[in-house]
Backbone as JSON, one array per atom type, in Angstrom:
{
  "sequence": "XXXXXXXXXXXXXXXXXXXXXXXXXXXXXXXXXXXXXXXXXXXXXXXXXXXXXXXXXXXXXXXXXXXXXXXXXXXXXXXXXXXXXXXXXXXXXXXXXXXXXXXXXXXX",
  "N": [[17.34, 65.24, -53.18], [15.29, 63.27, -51.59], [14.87, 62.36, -47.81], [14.21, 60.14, -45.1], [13.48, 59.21, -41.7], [14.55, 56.64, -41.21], [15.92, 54.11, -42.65], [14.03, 51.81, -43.37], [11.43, 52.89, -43.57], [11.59, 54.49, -46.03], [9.87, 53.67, -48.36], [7.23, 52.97, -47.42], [6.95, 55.77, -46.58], [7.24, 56.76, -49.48], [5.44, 55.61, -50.8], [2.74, 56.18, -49.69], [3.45, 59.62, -50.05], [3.5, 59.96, -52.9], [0.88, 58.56, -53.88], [-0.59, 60.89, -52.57], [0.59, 62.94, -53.67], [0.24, 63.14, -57.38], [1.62, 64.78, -58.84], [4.49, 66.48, -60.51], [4.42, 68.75, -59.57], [2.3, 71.16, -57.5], [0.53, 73.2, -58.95], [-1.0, 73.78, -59.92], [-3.33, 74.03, -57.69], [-4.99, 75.87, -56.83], [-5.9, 78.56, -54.5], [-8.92, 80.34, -54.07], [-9.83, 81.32, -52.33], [-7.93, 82.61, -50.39], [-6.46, 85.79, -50.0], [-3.42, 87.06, -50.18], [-1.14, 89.6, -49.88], [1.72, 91.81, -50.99], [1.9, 93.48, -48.42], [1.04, 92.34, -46.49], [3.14, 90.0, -46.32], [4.96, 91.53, -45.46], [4.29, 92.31, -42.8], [4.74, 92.67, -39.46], [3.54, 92.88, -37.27], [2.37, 90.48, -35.3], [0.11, 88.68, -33.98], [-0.39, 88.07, -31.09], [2.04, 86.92, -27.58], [5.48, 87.71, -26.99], [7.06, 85.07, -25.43], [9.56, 84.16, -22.71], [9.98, 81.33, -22.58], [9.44, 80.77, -25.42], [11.27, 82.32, -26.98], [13.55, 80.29, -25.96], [12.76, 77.91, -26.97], [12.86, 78.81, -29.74], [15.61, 79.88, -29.98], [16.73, 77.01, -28.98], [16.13, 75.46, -31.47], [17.43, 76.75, -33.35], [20.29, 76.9, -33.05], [20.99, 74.36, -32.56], [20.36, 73.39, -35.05], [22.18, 74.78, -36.5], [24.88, 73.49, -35.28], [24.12, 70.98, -36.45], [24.68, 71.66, -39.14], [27.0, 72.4, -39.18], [28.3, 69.74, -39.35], [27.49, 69.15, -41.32], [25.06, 68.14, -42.0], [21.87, 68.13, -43.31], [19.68, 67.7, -42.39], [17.94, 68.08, -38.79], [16.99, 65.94, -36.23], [15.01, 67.2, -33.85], [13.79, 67.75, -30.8], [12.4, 65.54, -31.26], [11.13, 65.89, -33.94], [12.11, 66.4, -37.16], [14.27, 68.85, -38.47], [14.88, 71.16, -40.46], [16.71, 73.76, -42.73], [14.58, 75.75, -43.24], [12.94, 75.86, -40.81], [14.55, 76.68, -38.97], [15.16, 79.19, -40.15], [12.77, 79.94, -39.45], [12.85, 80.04, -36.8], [14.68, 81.94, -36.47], [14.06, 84.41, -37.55], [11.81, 84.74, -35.91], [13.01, 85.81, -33.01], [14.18, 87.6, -33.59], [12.18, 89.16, -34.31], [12.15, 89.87, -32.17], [13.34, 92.35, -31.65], [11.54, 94.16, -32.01], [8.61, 96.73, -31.71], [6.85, 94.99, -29.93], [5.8, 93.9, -27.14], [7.12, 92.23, -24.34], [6.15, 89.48, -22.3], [5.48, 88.85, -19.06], [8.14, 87.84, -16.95], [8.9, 84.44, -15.33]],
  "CA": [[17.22, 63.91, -52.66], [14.14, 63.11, -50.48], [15.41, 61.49, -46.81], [13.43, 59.7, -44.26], [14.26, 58.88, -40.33], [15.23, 55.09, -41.05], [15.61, 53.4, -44.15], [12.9, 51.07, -43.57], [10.32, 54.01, -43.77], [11.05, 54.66, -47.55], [9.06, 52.48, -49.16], [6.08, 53.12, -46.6], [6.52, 56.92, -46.98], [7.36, 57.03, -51.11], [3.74, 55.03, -51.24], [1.82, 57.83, -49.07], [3.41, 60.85, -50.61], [3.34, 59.22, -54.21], [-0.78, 58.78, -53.69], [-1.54, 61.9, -52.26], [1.17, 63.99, -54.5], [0.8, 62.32, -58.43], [2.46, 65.17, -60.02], [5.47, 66.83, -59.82], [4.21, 69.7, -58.41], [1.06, 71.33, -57.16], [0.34, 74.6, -59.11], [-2.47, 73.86, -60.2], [-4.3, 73.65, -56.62], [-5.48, 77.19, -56.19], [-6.7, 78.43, -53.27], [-9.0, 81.38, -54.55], [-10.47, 82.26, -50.77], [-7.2, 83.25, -49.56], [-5.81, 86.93, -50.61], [-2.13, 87.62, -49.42], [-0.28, 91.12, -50.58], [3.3, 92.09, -50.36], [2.22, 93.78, -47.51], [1.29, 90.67, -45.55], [4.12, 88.97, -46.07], [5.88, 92.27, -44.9], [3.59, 92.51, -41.43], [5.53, 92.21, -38.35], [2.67, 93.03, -36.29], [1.86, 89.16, -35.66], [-1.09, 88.35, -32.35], [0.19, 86.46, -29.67], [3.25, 87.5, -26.66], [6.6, 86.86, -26.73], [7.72, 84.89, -24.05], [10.92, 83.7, -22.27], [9.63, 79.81, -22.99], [9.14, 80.7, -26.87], [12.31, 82.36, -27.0], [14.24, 79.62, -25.78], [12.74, 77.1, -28.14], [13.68, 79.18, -31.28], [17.38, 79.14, -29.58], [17.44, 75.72, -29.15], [15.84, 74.77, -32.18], [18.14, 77.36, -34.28], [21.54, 76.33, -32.39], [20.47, 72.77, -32.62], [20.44, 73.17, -36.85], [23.76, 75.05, -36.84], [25.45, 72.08, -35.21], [23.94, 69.75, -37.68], [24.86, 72.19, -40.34], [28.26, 72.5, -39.36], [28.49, 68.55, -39.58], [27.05, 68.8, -42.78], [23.94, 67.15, -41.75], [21.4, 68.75, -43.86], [18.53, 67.74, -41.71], [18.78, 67.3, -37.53], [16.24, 65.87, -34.8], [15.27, 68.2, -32.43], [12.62, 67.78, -29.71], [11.37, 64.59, -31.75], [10.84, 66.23, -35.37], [13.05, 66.51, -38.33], [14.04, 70.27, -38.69], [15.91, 72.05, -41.64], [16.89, 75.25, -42.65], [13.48, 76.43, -43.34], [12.96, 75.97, -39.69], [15.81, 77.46, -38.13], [14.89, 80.5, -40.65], [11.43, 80.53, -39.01], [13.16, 80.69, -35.33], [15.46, 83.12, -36.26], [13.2, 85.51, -37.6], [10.93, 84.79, -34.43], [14.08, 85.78, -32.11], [14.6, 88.85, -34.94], [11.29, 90.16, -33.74], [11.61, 90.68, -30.24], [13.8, 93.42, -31.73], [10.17, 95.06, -32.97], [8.12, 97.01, -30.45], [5.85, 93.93, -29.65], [5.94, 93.97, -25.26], [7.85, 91.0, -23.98], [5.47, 88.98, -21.33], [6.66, 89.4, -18.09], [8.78, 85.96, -16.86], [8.47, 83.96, -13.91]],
  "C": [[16.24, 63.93, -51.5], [14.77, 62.0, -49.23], [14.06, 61.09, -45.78], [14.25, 59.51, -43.17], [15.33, 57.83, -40.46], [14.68, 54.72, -42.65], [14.29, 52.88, -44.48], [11.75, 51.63, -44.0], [10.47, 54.61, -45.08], [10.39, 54.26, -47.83], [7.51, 53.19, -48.99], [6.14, 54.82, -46.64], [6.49, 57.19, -48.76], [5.45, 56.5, -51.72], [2.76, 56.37, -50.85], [2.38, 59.02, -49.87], [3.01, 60.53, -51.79], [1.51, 59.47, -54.55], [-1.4, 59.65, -53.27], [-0.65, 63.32, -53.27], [1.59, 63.19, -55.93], [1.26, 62.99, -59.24], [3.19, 65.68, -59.13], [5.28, 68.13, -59.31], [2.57, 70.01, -58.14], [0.26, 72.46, -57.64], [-0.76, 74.7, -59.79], [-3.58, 73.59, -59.47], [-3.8, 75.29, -56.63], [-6.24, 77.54, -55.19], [-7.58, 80.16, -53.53], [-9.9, 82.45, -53.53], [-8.97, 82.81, -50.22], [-6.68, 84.78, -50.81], [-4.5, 87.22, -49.98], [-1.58, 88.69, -50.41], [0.91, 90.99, -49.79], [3.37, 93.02, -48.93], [1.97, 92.96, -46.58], [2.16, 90.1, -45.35], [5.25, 90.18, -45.36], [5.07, 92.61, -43.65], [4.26, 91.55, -40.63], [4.64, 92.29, -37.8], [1.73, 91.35, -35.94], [1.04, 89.68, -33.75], [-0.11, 87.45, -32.06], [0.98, 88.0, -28.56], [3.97, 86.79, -27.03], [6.67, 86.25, -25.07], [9.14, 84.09, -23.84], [10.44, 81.92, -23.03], [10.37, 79.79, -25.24], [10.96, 81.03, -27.69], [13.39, 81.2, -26.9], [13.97, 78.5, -26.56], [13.62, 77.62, -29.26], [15.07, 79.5, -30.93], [18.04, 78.16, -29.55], [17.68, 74.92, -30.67], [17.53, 75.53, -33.69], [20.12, 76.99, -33.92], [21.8, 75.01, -32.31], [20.96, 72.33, -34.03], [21.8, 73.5, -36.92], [24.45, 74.1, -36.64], [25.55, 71.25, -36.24], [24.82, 70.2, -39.21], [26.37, 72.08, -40.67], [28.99, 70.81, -39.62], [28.55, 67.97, -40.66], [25.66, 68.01, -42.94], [22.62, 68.43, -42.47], [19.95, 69.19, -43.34], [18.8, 67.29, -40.11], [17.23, 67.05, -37.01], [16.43, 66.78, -34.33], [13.85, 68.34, -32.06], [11.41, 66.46, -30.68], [10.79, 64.88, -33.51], [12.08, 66.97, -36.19], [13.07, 68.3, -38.26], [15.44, 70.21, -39.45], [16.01, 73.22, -41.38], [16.15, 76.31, -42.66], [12.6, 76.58, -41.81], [13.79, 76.81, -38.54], [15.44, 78.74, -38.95], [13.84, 80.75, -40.25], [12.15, 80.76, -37.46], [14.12, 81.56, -35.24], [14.8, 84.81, -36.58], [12.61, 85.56, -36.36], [12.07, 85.63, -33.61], [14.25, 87.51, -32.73], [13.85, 89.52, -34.87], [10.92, 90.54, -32.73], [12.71, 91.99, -30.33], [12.23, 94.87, -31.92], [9.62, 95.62, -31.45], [7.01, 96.37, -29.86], [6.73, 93.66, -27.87], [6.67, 92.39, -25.84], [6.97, 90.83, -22.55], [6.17, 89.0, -20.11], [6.98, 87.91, -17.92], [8.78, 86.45, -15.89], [9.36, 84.65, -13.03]]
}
């Protein structure tokens, strides 16, 4: 079942996705510049720092979903944008790699 914020915004989103997605899926958009391997998708070694800030997002945002989850709410607000489970599984992994030996930035 596809949900929106407010009712009223079906209509006005079913038109936009509808016109920019006219089948039911997309597998036939190849993208034949990108190369990803199973070892890419297994590279922890990501650029950037952790920091205390970043951390505490993917806490809120992941403690935020559980709530909802435990409500039964399938999708919750948080910080102004719709977040699911595919979200909360991206800030828990994040949180899951400050176990890795990637430094931790120093905090204020």
């Amino acid at each position: 079942m596809n949900r929106v914020a407010h009712p009223a915004l079906a209509k006005i989103a079913s038109e936009v996705f509808n016109q920019h997605m006219p089948t039911p899926n997309q597998i036939f958009k190849r993208r034949e510049d990108v190369s990803v391997t199973a070892m890419d998708l297994l590279n922890m070694n990501m650029p950037g720092t952790i920091t205390e800030d970043g951390i505490r997002k993917n806490l809120d945002i992941g403690v935020g979903y559980m709530e909802g989850w435990l409500r039964a709410v399938g999708c919750v607000p948080i910080n102004y944008l719709m977040e699911d489970a595919a979200t909360a599984e991206v800030s828990r992994s994040q949180v899951r790699s400050t176990h890795s030996p990637s430094p931790l930035s120093p905090w204020p």
